[in-house]
mmCIF file of the C-alpha atoms, coordinates in Angstrom:
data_MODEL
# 
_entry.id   MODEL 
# 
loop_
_atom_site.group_PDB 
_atom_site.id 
_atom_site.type_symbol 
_atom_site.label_atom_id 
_atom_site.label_alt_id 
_atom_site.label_comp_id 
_atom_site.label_asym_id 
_atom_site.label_entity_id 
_atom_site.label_seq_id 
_atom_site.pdbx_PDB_ins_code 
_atom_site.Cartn_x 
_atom_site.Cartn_y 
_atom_site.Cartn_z 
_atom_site.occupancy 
_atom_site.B_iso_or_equiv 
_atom_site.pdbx_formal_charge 
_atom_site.auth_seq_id 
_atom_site.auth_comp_id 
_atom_site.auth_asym_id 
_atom_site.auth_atom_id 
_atom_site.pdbx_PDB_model_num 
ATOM 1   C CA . UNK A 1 1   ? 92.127  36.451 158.555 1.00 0.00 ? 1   UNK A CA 1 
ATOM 2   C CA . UNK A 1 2   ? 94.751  35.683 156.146 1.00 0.00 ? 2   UNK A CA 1 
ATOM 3   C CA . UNK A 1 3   ? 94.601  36.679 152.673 1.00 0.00 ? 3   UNK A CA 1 
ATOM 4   C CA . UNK A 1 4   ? 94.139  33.421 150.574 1.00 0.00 ? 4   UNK A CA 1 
ATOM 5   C CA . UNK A 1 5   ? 97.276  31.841 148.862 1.00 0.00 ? 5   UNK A CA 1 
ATOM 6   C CA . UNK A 1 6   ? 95.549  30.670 144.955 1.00 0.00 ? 6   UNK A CA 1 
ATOM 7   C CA . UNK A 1 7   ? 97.546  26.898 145.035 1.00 0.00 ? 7   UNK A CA 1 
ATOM 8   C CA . UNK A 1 8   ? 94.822  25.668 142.780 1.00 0.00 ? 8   UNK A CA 1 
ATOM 9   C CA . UNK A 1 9   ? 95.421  24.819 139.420 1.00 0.00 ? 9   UNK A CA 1 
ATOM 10  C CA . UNK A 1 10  ? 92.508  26.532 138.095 1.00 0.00 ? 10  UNK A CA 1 
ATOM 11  C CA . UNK A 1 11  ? 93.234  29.809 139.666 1.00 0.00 ? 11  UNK A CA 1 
ATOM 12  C CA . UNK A 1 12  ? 97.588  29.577 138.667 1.00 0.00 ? 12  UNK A CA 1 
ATOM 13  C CA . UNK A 1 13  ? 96.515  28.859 134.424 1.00 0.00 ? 13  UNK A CA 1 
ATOM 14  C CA . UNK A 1 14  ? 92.435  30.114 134.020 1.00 0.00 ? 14  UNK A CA 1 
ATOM 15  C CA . UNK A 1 15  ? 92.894  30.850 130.309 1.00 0.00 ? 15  UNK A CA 1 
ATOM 16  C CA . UNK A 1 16  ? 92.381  28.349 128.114 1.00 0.00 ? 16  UNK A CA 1 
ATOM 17  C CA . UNK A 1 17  ? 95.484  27.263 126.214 1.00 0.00 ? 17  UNK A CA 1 
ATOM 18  C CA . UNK A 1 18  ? 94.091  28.309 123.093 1.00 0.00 ? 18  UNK A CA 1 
ATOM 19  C CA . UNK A 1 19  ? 92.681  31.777 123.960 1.00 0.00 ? 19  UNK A CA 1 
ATOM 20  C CA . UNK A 1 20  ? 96.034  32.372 125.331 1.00 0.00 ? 20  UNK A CA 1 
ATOM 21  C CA . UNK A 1 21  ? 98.124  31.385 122.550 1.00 0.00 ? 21  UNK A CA 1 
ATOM 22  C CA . UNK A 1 22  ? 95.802  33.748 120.072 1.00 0.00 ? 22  UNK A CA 1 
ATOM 23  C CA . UNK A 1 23  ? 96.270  36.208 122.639 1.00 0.00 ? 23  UNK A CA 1 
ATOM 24  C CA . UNK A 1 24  ? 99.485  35.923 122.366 1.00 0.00 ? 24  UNK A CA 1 
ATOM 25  C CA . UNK A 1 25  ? 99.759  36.130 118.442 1.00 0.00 ? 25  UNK A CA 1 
ATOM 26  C CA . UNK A 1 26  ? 97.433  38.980 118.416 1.00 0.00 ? 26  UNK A CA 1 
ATOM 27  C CA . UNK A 1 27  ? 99.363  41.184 120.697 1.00 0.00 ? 27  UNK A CA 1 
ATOM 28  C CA . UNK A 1 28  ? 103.426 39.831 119.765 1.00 0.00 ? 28  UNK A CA 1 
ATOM 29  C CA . UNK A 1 29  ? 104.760 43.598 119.222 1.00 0.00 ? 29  UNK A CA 1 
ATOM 30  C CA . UNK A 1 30  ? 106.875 42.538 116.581 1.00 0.00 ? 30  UNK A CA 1 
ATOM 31  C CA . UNK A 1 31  ? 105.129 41.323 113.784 1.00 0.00 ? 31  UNK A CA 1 
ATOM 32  C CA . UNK A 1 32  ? 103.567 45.030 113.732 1.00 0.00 ? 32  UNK A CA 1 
ATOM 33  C CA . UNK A 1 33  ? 106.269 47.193 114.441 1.00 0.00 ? 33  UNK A CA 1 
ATOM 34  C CA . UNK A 1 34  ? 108.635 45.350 111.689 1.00 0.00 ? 34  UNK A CA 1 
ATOM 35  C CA . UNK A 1 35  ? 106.301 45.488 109.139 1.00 0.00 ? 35  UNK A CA 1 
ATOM 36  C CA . UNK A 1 36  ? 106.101 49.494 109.552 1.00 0.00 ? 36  UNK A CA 1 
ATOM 37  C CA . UNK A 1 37  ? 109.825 49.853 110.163 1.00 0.00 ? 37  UNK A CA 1 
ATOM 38  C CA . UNK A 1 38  ? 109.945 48.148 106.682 1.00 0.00 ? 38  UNK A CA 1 
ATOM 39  C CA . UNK A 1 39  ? 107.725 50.248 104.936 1.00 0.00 ? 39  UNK A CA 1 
ATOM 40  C CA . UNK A 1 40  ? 110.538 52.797 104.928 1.00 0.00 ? 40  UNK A CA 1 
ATOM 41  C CA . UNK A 1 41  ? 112.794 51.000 103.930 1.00 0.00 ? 41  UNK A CA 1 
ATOM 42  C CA . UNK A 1 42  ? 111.551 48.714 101.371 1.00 0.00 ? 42  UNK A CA 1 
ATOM 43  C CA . UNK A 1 43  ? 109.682 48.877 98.074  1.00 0.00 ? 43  UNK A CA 1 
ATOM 44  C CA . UNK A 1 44  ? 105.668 48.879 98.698  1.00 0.00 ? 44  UNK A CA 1 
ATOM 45  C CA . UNK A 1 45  ? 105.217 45.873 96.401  1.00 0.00 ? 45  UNK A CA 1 
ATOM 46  C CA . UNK A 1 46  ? 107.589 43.706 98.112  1.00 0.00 ? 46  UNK A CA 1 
ATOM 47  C CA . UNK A 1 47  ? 105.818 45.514 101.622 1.00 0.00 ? 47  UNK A CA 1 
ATOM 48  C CA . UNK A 1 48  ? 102.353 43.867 99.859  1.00 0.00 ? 48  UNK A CA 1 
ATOM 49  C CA . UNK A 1 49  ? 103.825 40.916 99.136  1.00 0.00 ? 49  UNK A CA 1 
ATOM 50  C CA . UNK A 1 50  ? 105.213 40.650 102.891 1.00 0.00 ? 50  UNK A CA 1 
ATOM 51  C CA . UNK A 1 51  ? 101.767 41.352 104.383 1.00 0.00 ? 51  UNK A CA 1 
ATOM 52  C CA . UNK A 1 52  ? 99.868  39.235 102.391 1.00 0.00 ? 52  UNK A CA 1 
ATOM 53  C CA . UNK A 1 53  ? 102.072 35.826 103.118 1.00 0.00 ? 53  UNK A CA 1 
ATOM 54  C CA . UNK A 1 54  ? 101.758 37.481 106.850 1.00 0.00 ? 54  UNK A CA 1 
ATOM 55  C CA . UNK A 1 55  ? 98.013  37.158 106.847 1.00 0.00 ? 55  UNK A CA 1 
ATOM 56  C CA . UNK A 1 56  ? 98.192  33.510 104.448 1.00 0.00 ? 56  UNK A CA 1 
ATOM 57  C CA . UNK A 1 57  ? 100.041 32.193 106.996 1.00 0.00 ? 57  UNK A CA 1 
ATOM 58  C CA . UNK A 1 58  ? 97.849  33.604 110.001 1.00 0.00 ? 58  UNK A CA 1 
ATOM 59  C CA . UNK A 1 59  ? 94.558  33.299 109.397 1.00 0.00 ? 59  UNK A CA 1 
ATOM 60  C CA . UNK A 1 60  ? 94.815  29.200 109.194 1.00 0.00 ? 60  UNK A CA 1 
ATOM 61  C CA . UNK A 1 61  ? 96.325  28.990 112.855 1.00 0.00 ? 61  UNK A CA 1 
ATOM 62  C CA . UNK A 1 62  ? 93.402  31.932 114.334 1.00 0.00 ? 62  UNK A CA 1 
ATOM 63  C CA . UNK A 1 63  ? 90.806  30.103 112.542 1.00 0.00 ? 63  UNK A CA 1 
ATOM 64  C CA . UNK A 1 64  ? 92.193  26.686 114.242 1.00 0.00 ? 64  UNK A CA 1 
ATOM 65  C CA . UNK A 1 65  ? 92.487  28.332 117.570 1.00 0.00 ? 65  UNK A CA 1 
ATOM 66  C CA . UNK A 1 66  ? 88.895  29.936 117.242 1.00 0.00 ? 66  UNK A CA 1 
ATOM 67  C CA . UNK A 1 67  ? 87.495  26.321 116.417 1.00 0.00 ? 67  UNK A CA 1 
ATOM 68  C CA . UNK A 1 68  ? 88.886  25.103 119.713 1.00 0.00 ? 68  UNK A CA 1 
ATOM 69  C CA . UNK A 1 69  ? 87.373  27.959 121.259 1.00 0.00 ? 69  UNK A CA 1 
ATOM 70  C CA . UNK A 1 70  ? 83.986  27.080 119.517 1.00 0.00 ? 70  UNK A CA 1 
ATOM 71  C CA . UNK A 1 71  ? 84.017  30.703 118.587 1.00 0.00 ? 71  UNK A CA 1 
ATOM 72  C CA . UNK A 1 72  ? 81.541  30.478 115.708 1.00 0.00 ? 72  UNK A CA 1 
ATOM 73  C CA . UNK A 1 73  ? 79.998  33.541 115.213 1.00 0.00 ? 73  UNK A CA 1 
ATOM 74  C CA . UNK A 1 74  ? 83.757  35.829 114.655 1.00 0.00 ? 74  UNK A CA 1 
ATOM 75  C CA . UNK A 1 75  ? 84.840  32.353 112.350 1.00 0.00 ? 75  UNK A CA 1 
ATOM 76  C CA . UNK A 1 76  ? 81.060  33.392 110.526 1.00 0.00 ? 76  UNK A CA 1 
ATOM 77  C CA . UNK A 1 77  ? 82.306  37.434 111.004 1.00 0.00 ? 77  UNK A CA 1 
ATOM 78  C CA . UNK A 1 78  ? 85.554  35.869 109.359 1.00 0.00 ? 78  UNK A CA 1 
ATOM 79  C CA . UNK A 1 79  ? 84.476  34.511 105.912 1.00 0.00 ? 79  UNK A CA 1 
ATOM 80  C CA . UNK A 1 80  ? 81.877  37.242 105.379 1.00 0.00 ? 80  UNK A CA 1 
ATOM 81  C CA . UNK A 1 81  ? 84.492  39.848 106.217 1.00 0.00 ? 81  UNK A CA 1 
ATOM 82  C CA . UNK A 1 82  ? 87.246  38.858 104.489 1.00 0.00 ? 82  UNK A CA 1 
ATOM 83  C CA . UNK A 1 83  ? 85.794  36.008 101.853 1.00 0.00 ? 83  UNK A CA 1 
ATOM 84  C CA . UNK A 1 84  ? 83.911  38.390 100.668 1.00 0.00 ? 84  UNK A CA 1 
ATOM 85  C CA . UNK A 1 85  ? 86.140  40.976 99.711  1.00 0.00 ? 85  UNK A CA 1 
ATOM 86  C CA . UNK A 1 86  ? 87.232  38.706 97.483  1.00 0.00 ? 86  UNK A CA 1 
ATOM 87  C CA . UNK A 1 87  ? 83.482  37.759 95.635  1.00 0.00 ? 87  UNK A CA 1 
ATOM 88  C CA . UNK A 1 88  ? 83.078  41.250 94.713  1.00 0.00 ? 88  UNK A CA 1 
ATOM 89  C CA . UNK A 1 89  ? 83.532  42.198 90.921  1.00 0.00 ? 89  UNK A CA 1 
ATOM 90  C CA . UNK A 1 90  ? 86.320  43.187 89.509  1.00 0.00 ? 90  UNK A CA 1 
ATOM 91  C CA . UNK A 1 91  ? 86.212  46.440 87.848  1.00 0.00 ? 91  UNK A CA 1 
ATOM 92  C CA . UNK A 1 92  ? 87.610  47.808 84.456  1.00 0.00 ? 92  UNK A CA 1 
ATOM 93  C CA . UNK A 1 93  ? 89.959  50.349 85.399  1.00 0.00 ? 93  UNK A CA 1 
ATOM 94  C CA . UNK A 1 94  ? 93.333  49.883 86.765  1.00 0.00 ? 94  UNK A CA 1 
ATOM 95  C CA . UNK A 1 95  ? 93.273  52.349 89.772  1.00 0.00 ? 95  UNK A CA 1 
ATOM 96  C CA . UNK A 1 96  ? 89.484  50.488 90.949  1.00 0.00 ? 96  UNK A CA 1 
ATOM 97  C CA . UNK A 1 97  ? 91.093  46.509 90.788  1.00 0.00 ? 97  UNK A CA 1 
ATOM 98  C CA . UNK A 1 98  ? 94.407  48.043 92.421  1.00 0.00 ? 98  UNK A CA 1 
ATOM 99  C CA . UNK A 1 99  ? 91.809  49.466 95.494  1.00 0.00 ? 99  UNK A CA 1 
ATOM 100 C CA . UNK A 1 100 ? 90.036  46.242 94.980  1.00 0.00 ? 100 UNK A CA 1 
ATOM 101 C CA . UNK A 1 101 ? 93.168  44.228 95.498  1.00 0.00 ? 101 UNK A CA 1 
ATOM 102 C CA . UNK A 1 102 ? 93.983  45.730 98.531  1.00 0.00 ? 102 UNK A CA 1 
ATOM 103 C CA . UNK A 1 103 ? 90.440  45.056 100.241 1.00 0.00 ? 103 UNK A CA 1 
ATOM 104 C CA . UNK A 1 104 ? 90.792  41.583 101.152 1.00 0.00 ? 104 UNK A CA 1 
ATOM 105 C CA . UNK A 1 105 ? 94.067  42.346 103.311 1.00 0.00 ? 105 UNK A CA 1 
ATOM 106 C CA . UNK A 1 106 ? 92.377  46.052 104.609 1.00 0.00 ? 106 UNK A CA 1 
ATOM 107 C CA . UNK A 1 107 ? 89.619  43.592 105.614 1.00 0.00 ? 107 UNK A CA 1 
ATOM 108 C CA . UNK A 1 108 ? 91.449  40.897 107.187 1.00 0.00 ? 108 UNK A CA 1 
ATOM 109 C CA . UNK A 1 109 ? 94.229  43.297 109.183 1.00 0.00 ? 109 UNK A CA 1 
ATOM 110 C CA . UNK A 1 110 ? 91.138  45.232 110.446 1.00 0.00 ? 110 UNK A CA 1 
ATOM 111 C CA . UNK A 1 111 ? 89.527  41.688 111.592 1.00 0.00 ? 111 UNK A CA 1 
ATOM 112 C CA . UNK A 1 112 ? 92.457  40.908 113.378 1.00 0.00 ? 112 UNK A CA 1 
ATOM 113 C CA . UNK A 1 113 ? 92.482  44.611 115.344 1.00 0.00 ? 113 UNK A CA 1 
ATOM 114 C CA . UNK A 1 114 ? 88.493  43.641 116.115 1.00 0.00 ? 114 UNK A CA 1 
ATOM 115 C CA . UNK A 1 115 ? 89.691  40.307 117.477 1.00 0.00 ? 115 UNK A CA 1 
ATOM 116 C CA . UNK A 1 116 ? 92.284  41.462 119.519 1.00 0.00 ? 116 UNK A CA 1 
ATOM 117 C CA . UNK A 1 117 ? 90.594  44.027 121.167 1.00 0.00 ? 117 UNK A CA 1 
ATOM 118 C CA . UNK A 1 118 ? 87.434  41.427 121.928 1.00 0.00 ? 118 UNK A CA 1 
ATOM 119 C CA . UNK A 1 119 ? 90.522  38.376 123.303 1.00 0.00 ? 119 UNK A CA 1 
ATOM 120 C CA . UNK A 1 120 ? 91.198  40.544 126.073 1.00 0.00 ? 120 UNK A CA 1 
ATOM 121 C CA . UNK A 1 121 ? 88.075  40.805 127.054 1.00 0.00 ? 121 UNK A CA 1 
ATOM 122 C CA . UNK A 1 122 ? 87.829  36.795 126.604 1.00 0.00 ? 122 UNK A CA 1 
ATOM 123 C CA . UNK A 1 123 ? 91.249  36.674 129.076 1.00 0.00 ? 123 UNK A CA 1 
ATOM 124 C CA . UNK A 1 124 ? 89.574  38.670 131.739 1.00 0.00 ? 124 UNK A CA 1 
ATOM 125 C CA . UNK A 1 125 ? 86.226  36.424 131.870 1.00 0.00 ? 125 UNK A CA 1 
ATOM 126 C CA . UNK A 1 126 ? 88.272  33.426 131.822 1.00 0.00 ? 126 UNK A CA 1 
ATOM 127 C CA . UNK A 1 127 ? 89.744  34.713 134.861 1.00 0.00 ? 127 UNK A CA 1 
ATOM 128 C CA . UNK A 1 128 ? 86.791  35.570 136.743 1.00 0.00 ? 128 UNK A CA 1 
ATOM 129 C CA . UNK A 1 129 ? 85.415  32.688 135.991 1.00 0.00 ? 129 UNK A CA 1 
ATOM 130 C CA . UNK A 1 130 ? 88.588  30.474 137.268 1.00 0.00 ? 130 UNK A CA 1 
ATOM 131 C CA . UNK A 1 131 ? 88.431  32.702 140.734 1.00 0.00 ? 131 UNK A CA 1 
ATOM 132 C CA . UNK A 1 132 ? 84.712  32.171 141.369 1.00 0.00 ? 132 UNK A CA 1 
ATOM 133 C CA . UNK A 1 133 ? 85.197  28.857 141.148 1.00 0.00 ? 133 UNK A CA 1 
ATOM 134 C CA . UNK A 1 134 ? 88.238  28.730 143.115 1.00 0.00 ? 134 UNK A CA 1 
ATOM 135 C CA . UNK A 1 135 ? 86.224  29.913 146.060 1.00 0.00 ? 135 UNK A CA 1 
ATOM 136 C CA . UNK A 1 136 ? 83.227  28.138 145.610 1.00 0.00 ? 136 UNK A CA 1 
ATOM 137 C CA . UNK A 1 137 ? 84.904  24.662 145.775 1.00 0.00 ? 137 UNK A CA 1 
ATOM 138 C CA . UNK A 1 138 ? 87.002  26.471 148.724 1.00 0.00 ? 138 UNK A CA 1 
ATOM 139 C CA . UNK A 1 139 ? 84.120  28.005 150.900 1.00 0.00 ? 139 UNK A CA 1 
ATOM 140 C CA . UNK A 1 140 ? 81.683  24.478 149.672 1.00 0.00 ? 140 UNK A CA 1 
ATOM 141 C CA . UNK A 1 141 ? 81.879  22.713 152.524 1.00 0.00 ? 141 UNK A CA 1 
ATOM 142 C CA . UNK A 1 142 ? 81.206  25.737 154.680 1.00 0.00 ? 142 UNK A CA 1 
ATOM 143 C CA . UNK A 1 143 ? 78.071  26.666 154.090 1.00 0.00 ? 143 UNK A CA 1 
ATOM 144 C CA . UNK A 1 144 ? 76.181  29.872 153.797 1.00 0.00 ? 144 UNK A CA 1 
# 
């Protein structure tokens, strides 16, 4: 027996276009490996300022890409996370608000790593799930 040729549709693009465009963003080797290249050779407030338009403009387009994936527990995960980093109080001393500053973006960068690790995992299922169905409209009209 021949080994099947996949001409369907389903099988050639499984992934939905959404979960592969945020797969996409969440692995592009660039974004990261500028950003530490930079850190050398740039001042650590203008590094800051860099990462935190990074993440501003970001976290719109996963959260958009999440609602088409009716992904509504990580969007939940997502304002508890990061929102509230930024509802706790701020506190007198300089060196605490600086620390306290940096939470929100220590919280969303580490959201991101969670998500990107778990949209892999998303890829593969999609996958599977494109193949069995691929061969259960193929072997249908056979029978058991």
């Amino acid at each position: 027996m021949a080994a099947p040729v996949f001409l369907d549709s389903d099988v050639m693009h499984p992934v939905p276009r959404p979960l592969e465009q945020l797969h996409r963003w969440l692995t592009w080797p660039l974004a990261s490996s500028v950003l530490y290249a930079a850190g050398f050779a740039g001042p650590a407030a203008f590094m800051a300022s860099l990462a935190f338009v990074a993440a501003a403009i970001f976290a719109p387009l996963m959260m958009w890409k999440l609602v088409q994936l009716r992904k509504w527990g990580w969007i939940a995960g997502f304002a508890v996370c990061v929102g509230g980093a930024f509802l706790l109080p701020v506190p007198d001393n300089l060196i605490g608000a600086y620390l306290l500053s940096t939470l929100p973006m220590i919280a969303f960068y580490g959201y991101t790593f969670l998500l990107k690790l778990v949209v892999s995992g998303w890829m593969t299922d999609a996958r599977g799930d494109a193949l069995l169905a691929f061969y259960d409209r193929k072997y249908a009209h056979k029978g058991t």
